[in-house]
PDBQT receptor file of N, H, CA, C and O in Angstrom, charges set to zero:
ATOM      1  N   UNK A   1       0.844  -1.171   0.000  1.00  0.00    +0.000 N 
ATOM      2  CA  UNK A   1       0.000   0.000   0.000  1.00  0.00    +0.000 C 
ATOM      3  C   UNK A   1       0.897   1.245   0.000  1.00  0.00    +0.000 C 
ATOM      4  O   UNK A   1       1.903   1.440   0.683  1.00  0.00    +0.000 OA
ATOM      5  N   UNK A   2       0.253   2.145  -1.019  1.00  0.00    +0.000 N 
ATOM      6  H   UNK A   2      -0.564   1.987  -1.574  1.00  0.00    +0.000 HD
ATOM      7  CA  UNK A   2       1.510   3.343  -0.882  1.00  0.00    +0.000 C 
ATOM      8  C   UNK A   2       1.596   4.348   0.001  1.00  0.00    +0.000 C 
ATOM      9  O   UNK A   2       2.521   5.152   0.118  1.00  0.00    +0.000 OA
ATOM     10  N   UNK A   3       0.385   4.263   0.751  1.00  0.00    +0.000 N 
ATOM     11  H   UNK A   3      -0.366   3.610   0.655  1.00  0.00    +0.000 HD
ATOM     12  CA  UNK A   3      -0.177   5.651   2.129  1.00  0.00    +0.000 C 
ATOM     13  C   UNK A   3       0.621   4.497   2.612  1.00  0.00    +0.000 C 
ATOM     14  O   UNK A   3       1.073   5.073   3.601  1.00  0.00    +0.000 OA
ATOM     15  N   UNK A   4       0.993   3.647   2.658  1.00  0.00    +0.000 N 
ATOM     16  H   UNK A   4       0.626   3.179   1.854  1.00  0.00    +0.000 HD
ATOM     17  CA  UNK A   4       1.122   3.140   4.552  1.00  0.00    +0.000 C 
ATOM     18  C   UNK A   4       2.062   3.609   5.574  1.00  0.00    +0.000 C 
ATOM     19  O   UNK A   4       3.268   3.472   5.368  1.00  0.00    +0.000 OA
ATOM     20  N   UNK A   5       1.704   4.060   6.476  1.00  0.00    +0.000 N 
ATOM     21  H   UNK A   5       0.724   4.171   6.643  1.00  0.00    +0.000 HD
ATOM     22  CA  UNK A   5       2.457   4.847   7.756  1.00  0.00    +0.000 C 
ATOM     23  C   UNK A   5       3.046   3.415   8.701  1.00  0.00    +0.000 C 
ATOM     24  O   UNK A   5       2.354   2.580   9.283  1.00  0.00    +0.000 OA
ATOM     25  N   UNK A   6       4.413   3.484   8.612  1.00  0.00    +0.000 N 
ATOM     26  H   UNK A   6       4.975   4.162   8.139  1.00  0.00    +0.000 HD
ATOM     27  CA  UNK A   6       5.049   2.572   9.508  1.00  0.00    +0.000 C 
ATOM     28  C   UNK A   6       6.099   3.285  10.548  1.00  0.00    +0.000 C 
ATOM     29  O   UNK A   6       6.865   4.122  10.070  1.00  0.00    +0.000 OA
ATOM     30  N   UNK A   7       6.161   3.013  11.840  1.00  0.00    +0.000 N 
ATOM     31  H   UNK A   7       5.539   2.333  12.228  1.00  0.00    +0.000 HD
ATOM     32  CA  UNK A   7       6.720   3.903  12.840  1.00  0.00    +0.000 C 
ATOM     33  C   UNK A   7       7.853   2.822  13.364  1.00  0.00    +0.000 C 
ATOM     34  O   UNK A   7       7.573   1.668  13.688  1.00  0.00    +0.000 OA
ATOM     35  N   UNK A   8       9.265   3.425  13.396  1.00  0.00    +0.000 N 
ATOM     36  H   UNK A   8       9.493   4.363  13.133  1.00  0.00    +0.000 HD
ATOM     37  CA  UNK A   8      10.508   2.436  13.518  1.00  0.00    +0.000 C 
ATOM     38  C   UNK A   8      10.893   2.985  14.759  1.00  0.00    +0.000 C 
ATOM     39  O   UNK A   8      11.121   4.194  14.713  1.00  0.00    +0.000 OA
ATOM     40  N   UNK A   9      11.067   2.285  16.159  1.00  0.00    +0.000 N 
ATOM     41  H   UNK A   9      10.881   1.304  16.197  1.00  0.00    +0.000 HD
ATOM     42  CA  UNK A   9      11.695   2.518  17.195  1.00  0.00    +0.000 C 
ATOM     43  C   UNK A   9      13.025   1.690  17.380  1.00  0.00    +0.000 C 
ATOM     44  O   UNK A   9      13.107   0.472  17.219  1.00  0.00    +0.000 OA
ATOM     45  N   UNK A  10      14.226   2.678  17.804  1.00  0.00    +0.000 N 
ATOM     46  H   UNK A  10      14.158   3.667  17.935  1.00  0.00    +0.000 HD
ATOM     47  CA  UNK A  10      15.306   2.105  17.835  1.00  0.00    +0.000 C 
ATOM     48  C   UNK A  10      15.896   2.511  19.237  1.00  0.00    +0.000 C 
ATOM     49  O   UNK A  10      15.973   3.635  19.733  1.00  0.00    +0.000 OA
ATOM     50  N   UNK A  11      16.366   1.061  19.839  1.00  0.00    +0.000 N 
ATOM     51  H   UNK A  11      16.303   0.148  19.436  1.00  0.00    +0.000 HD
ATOM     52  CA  UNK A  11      17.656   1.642  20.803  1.00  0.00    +0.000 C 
ATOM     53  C   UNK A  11      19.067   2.101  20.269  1.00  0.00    +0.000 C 
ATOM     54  O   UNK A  11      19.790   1.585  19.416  1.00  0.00    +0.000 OA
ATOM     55  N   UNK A  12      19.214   3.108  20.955  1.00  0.00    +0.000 N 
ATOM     56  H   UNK A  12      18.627   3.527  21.647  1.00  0.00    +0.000 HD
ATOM     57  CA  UNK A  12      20.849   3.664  20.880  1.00  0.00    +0.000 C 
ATOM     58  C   UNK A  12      21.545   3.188  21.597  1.00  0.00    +0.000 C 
ATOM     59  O   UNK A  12      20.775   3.071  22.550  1.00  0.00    +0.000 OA
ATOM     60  N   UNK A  13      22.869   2.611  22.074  1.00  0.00    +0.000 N 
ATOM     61  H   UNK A  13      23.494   2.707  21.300  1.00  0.00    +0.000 HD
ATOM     62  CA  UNK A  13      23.125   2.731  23.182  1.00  0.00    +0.000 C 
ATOM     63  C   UNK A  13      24.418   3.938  22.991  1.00  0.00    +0.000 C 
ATOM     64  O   UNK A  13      25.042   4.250  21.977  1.00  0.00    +0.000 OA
ATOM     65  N   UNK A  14      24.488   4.296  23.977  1.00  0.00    +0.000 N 
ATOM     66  H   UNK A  14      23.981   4.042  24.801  1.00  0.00    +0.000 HD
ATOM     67  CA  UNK A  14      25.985   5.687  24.055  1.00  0.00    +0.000 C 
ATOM     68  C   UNK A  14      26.935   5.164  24.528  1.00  0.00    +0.000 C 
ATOM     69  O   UNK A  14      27.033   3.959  24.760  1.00  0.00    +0.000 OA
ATOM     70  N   UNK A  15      27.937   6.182  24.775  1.00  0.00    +0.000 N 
ATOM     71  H   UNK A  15      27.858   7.161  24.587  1.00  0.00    +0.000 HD
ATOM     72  CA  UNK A  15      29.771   6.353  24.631  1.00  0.00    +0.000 C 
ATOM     73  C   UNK A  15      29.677   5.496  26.026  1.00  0.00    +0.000 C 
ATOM     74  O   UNK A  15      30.197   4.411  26.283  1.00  0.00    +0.000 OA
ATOM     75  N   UNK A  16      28.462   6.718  27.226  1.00  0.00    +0.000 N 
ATOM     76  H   UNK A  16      28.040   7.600  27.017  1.00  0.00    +0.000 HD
ATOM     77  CA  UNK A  16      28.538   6.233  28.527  1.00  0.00    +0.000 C 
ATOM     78  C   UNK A  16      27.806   4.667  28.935  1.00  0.00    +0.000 C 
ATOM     79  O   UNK A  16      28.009   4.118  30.017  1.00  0.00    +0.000 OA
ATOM     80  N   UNK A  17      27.196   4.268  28.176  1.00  0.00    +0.000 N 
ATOM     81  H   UNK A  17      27.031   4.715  27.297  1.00  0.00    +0.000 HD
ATOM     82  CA  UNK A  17      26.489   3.260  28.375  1.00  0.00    +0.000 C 
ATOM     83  C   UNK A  17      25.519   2.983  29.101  1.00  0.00    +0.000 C 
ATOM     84  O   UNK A  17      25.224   2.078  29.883  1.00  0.00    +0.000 OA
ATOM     85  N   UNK A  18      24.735   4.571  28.449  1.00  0.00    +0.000 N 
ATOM     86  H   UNK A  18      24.974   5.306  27.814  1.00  0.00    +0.000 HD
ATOM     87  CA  UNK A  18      23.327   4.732  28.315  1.00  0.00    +0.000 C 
ATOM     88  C   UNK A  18      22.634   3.959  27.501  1.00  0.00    +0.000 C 
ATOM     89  O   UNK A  18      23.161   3.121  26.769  1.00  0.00    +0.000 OA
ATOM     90  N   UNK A  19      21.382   4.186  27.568  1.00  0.00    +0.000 N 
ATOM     91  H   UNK A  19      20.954   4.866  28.162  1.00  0.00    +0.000 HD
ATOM     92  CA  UNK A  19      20.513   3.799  26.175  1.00  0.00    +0.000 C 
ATOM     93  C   UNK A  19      19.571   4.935  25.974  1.00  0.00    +0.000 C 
ATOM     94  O   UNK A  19      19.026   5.451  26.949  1.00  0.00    +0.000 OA
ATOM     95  N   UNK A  20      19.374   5.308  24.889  1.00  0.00    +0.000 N 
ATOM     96  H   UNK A  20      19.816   4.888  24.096  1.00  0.00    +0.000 HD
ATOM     97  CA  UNK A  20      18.435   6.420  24.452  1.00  0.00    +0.000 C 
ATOM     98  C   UNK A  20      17.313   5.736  23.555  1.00  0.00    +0.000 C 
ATOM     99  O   UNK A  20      17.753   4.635  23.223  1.00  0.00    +0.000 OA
ATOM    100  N   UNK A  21      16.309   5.896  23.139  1.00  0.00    +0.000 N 
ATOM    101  H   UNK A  21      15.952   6.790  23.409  1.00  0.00    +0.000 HD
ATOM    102  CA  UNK A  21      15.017   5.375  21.854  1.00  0.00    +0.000 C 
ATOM    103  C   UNK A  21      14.656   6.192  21.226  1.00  0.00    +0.000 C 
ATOM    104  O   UNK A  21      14.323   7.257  21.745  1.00  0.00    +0.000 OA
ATOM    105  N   UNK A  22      14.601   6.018  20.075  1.00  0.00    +0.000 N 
ATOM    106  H   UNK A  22      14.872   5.152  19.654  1.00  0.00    +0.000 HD
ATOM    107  CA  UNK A  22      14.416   7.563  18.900  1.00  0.00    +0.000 C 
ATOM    108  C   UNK A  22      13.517   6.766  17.866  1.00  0.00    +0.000 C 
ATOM    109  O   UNK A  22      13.895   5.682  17.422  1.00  0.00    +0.000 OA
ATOM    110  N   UNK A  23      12.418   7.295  17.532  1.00  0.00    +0.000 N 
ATOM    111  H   UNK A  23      12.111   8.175  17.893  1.00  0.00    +0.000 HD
ATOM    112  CA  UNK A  23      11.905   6.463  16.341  1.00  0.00    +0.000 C 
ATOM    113  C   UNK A  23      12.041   7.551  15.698  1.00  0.00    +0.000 C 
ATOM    114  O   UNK A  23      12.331   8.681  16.091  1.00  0.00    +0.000 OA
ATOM    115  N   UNK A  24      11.652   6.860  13.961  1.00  0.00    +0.000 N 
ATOM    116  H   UNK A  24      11.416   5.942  13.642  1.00  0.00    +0.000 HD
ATOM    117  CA  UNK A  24      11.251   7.155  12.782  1.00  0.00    +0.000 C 
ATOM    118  C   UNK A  24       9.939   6.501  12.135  1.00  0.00    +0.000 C 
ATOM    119  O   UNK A  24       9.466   5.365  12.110  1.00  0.00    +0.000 OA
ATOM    120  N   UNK A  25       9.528   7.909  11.560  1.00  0.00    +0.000 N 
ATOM    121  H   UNK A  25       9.912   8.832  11.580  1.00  0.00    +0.000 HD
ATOM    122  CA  UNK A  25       8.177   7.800  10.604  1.00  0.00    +0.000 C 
ATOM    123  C   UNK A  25       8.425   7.574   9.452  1.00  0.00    +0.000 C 
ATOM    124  O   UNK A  25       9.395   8.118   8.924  1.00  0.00    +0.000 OA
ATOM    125  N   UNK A  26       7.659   6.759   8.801  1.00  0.00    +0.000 N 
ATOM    126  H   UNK A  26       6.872   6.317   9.230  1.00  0.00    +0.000 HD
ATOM    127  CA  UNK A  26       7.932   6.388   7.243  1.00  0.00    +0.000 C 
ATOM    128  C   UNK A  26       6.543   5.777   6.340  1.00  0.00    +0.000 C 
ATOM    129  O   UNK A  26       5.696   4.942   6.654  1.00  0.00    +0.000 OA
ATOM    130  N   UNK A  27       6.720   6.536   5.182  1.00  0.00    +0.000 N 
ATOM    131  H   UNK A  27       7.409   7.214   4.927  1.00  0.00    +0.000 HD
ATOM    132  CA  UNK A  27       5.002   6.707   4.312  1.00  0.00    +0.000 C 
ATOM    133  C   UNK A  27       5.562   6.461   3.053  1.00  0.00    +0.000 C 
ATOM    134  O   UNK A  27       6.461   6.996   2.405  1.00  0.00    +0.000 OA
ATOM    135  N   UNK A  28       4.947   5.693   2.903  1.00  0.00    +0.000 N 
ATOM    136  H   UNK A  28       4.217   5.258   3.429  1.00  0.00    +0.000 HD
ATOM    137  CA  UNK A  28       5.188   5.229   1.139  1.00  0.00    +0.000 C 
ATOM    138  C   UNK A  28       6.678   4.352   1.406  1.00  0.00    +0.000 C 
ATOM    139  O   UNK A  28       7.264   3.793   0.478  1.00  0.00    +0.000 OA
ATOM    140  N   UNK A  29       6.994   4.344   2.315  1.00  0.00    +0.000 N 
ATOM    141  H   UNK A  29       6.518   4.798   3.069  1.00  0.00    +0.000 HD
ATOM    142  CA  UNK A  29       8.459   3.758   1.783  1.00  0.00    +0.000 C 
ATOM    143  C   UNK A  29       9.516   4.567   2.193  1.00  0.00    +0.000 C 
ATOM    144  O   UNK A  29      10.673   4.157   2.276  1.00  0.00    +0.000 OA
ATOM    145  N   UNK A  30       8.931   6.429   2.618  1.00  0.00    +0.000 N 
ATOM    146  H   UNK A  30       7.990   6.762   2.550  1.00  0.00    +0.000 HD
ATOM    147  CA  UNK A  30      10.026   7.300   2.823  1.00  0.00    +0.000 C 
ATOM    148  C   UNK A  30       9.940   7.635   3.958  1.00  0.00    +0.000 C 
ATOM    149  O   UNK A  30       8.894   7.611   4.608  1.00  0.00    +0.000 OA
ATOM    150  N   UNK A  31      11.242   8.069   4.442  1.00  0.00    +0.000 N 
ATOM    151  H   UNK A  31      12.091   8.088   3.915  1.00  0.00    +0.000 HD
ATOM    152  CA  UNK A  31      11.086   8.356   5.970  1.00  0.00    +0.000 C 
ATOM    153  C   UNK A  31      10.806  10.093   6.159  1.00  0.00    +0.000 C 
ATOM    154  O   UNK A  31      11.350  11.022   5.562  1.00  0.00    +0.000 OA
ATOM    155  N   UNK A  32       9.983  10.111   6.986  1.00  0.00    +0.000 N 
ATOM    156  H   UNK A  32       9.542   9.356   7.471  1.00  0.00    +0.000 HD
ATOM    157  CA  UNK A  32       9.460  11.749   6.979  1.00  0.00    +0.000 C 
ATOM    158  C   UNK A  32       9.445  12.634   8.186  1.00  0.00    +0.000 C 
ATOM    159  O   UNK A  32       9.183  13.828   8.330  1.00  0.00    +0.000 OA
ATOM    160  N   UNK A  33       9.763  11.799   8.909  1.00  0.00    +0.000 N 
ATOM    161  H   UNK A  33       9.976  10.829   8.792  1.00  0.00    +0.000 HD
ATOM    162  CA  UNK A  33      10.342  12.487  10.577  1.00  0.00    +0.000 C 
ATOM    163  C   UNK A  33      11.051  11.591  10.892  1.00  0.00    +0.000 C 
ATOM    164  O   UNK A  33      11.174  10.451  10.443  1.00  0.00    +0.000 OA
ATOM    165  N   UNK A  34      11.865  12.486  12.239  1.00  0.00    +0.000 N 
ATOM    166  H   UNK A  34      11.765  13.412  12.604  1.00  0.00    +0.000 HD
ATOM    167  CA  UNK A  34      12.849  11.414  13.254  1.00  0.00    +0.000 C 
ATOM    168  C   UNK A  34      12.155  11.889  14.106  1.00  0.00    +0.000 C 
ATOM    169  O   UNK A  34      11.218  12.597  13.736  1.00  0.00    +0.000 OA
ATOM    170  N   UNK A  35      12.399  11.639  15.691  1.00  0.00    +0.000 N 
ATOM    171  H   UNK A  35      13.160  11.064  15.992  1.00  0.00    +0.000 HD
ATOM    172  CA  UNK A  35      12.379  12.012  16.774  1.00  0.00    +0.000 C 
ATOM    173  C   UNK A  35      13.189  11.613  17.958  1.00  0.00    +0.000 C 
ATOM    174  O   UNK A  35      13.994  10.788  17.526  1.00  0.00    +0.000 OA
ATOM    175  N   UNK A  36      13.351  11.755  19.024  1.00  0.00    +0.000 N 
ATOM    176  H   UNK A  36      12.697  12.425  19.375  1.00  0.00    +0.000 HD
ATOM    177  CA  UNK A  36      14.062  11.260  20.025  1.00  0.00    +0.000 C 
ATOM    178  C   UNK A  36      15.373  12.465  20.806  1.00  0.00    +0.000 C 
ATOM    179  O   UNK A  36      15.473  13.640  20.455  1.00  0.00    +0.000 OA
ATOM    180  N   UNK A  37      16.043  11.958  21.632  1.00  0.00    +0.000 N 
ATOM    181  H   UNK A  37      15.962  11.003  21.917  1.00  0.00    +0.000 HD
ATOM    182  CA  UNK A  37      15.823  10.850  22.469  1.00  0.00    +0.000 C 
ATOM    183  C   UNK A  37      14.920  10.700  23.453  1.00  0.00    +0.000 C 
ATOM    184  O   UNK A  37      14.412  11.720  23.919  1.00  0.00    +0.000 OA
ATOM    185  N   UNK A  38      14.586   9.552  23.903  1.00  0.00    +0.000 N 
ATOM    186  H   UNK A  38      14.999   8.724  23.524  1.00  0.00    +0.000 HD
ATOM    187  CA  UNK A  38      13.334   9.206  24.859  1.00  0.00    +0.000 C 
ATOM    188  C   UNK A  38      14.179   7.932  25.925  1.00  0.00    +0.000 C 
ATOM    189  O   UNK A  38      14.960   7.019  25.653  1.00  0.00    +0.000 OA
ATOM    190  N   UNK A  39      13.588   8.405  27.167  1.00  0.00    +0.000 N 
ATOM    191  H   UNK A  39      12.953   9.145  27.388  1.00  0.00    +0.000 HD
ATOM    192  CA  UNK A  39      14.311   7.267  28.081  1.00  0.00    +0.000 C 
ATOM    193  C   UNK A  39      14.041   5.901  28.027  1.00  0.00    +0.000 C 
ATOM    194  O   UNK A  39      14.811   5.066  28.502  1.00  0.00    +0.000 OA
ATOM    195  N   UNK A  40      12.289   5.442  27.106  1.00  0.00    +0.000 N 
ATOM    196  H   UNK A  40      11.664   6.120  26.720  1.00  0.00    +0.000 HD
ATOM    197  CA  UNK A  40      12.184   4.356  26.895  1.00  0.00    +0.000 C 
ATOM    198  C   UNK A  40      11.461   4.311  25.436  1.00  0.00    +0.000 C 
ATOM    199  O   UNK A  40      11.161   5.123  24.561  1.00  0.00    +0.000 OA
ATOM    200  N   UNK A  41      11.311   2.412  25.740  1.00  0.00    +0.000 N 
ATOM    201  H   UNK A  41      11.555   1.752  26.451  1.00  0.00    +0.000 HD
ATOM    202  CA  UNK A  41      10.645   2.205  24.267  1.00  0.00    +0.000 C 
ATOM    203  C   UNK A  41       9.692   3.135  24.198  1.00  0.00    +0.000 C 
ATOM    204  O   UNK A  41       9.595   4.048  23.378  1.00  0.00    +0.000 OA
ATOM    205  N   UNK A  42       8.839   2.809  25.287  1.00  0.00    +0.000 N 
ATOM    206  H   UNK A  42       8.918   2.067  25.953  1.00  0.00    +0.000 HD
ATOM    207  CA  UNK A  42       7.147   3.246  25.252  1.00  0.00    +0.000 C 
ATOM    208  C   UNK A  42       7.031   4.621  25.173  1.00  0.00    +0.000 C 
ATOM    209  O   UNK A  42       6.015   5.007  24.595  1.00  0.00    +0.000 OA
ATOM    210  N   UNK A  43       7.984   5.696  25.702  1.00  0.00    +0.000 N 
ATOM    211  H   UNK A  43       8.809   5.382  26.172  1.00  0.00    +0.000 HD
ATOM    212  CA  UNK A  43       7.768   6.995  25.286  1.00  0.00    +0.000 C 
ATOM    213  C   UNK A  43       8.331   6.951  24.408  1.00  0.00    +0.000 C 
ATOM    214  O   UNK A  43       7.683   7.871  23.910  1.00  0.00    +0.000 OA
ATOM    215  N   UNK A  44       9.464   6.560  23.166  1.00  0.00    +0.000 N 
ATOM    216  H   UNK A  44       9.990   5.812  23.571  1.00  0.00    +0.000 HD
ATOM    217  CA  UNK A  44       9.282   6.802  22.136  1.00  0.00    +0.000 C 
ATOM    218  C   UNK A  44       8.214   6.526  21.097  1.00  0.00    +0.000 C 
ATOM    219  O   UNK A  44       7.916   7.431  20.318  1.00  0.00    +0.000 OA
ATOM    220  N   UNK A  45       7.688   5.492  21.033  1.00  0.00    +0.000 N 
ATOM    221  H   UNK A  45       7.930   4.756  21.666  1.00  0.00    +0.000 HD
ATOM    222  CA  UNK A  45       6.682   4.826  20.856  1.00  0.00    +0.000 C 
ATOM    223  C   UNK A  45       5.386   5.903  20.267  1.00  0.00    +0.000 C 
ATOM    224  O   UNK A  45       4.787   6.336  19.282  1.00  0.00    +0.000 OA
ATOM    225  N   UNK A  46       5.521   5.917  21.738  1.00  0.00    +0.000 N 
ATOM    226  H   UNK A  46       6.007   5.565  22.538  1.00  0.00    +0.000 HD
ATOM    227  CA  UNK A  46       4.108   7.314  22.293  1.00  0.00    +0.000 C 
ATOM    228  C   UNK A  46       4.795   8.972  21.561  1.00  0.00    +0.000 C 
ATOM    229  O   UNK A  46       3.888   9.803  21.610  1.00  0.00    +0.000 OA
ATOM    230  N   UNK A  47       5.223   9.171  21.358  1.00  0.00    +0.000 N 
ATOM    231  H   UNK A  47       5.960   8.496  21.318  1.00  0.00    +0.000 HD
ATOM    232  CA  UNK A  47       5.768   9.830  21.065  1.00  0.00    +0.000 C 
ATOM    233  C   UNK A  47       5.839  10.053  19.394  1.00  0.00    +0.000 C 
ATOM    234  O   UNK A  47       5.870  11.173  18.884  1.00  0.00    +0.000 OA
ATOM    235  N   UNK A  48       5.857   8.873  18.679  1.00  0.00    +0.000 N 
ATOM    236  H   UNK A  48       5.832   7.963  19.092  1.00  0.00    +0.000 HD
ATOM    237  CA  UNK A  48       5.538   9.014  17.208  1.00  0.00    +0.000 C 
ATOM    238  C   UNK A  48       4.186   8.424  17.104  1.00  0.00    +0.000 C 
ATOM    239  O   UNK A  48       3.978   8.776  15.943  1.00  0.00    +0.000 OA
ATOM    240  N   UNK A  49       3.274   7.888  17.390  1.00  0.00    +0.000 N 
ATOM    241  H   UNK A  49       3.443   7.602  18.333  1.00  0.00    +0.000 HD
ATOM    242  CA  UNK A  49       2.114   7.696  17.296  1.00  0.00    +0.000 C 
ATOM    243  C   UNK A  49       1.431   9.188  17.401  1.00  0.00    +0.000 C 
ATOM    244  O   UNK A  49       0.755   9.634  16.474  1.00  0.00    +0.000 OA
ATOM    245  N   UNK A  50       1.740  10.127  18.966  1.00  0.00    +0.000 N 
ATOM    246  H   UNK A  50       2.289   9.765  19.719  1.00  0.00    +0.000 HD
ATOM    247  CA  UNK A  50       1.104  11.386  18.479  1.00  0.00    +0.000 C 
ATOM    248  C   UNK A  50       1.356  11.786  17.203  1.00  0.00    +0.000 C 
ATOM    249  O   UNK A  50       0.478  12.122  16.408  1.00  0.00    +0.000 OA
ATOM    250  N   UNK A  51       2.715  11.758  16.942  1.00  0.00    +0.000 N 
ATOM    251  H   UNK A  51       3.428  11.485  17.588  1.00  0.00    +0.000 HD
ATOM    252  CA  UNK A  51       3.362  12.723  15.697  1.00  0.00    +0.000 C 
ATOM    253  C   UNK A  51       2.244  12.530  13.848  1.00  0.00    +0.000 C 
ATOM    254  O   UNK A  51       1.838  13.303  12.980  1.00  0.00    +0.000 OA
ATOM    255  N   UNK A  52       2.196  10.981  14.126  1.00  0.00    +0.000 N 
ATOM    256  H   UNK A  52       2.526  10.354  14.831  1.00  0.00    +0.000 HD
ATOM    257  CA  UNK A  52       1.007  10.575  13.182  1.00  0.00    +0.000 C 
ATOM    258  C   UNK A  52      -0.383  10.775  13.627  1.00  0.00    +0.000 C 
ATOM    259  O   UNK A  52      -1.372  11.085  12.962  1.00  0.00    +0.000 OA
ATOM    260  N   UNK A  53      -0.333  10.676  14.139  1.00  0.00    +0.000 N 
ATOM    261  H   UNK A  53       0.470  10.424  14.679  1.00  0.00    +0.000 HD
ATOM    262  CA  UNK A  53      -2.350  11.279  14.889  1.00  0.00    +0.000 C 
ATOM    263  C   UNK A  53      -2.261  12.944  14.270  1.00  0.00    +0.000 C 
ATOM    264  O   UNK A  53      -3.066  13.427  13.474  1.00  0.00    +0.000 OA
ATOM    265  N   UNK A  54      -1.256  13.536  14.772  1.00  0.00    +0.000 N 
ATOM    266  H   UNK A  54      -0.602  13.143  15.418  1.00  0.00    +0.000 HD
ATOM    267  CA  UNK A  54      -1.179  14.810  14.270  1.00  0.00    +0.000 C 
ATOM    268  C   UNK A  54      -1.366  15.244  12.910  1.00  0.00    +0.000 C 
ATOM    269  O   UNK A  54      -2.328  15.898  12.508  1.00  0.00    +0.000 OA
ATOM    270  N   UNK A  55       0.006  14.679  11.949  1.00  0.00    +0.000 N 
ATOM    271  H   UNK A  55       0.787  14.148  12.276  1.00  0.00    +0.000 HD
ATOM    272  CA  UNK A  55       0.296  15.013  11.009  1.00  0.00    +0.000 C 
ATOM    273  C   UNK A  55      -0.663  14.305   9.997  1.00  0.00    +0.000 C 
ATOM    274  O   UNK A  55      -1.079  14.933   9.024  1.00  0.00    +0.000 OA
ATOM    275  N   UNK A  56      -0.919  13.366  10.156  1.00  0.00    +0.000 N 
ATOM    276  H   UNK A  56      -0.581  12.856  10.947  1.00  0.00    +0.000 HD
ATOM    277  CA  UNK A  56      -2.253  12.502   8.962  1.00  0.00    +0.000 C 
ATOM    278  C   UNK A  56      -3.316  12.049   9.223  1.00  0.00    +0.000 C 
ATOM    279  O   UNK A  56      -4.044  11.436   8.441  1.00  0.00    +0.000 OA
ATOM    280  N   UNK A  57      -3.582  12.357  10.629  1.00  0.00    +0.000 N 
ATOM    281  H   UNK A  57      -2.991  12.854  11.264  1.00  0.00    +0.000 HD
ATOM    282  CA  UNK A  57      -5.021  12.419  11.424  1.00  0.00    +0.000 C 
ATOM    283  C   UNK A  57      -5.227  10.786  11.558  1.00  0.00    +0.000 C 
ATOM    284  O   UNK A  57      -6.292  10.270  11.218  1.00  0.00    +0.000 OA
ATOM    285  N   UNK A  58      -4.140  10.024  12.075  1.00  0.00    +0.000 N 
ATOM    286  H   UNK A  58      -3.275  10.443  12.352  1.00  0.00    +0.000 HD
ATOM    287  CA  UNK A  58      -4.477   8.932  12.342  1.00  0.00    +0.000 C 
ATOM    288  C   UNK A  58      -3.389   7.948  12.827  1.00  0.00    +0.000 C 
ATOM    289  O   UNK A  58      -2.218   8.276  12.632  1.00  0.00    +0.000 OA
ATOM    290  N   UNK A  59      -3.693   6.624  13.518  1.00  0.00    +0.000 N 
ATOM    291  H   UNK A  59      -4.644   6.358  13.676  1.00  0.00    +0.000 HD
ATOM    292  CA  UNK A  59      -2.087   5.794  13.913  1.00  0.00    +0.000 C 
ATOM    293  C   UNK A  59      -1.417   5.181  12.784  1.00  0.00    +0.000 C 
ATOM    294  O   UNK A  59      -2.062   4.977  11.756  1.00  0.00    +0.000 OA
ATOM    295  N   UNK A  60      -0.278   4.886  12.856  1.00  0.00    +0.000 N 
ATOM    296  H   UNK A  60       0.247   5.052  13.692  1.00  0.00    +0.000 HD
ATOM    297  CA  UNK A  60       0.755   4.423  11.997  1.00  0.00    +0.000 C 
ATOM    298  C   UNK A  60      -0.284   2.835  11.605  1.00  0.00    +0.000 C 
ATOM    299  O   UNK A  60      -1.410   2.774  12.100  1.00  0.00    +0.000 OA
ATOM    300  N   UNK A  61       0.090   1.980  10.956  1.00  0.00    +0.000 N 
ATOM    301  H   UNK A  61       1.004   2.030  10.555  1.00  0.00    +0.000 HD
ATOM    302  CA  UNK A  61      -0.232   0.719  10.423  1.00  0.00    +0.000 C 
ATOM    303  C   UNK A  61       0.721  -0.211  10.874  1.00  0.00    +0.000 C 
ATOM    304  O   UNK A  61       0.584  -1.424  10.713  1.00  0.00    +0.000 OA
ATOM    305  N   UNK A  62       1.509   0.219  11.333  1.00  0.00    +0.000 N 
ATOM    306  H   UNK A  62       1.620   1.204  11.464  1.00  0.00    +0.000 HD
ATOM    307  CA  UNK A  62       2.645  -1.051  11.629  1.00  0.00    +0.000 C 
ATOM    308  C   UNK A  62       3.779  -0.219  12.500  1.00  0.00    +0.000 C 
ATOM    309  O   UNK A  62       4.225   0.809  11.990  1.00  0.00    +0.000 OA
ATOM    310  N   UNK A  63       4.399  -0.759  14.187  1.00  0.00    +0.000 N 
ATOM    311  H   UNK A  63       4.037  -1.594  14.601  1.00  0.00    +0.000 HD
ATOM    312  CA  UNK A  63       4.933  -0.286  14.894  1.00  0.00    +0.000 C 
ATOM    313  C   UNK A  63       5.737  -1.866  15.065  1.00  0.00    +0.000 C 
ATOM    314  O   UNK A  63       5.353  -3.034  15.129  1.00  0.00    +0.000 OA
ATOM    315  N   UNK A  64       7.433  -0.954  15.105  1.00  0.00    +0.000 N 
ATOM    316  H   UNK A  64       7.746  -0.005  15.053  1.00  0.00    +0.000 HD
ATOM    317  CA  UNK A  64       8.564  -2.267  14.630  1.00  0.00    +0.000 C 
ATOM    318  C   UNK A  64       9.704  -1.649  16.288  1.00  0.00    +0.000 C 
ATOM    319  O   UNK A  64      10.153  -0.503  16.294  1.00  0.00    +0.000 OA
ATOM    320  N   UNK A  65       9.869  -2.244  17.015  1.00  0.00    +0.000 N 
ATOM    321  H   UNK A  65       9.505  -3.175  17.010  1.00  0.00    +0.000 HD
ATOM    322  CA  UNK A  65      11.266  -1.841  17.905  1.00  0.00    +0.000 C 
ATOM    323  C   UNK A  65      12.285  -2.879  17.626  1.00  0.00    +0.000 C 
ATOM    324  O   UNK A  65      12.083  -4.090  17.713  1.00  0.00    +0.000 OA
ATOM    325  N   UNK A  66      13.612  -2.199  17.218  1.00  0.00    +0.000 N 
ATOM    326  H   UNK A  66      13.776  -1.215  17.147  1.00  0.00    +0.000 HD
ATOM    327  CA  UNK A  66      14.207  -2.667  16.732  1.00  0.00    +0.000 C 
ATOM    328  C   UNK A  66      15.688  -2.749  17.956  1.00  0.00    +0.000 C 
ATOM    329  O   UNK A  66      16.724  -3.330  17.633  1.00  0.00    +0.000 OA
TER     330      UNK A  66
């Protein structure tokens, strides 16, 4: 489908050996926002689900943590 909104959550980990979560939005295939950092999955998560509620008036179709 070529609308389809898929939302990519990723751990970082850092220098200090932190971990940070940053997703990405992606429509048609292209990626169209980043966001982050977030202290966990779930607020990143939460965090691009608003961003799509916002921007295309609705939730992503497919949520991936990677």
């Amino acid at each position: 489908m070529a609308d389809r909104i898929e939302v990519i959550v990723e751990r970082w980990t850092n220098l200090d050996k932190s971990t940070d979560y940053r997703w990405s939005v992606w429509r048609g295939g292209t990626r169209v926002e980043m966001g982050g950092p977030h202290p966990s999955a779930e607020a990143s998560e939460d965090a691009a689900v608003e961003y799509c509620r916002k921007s295309f008036k609705r939730a992503p179709d497919r949520i991936e943590r990677l």
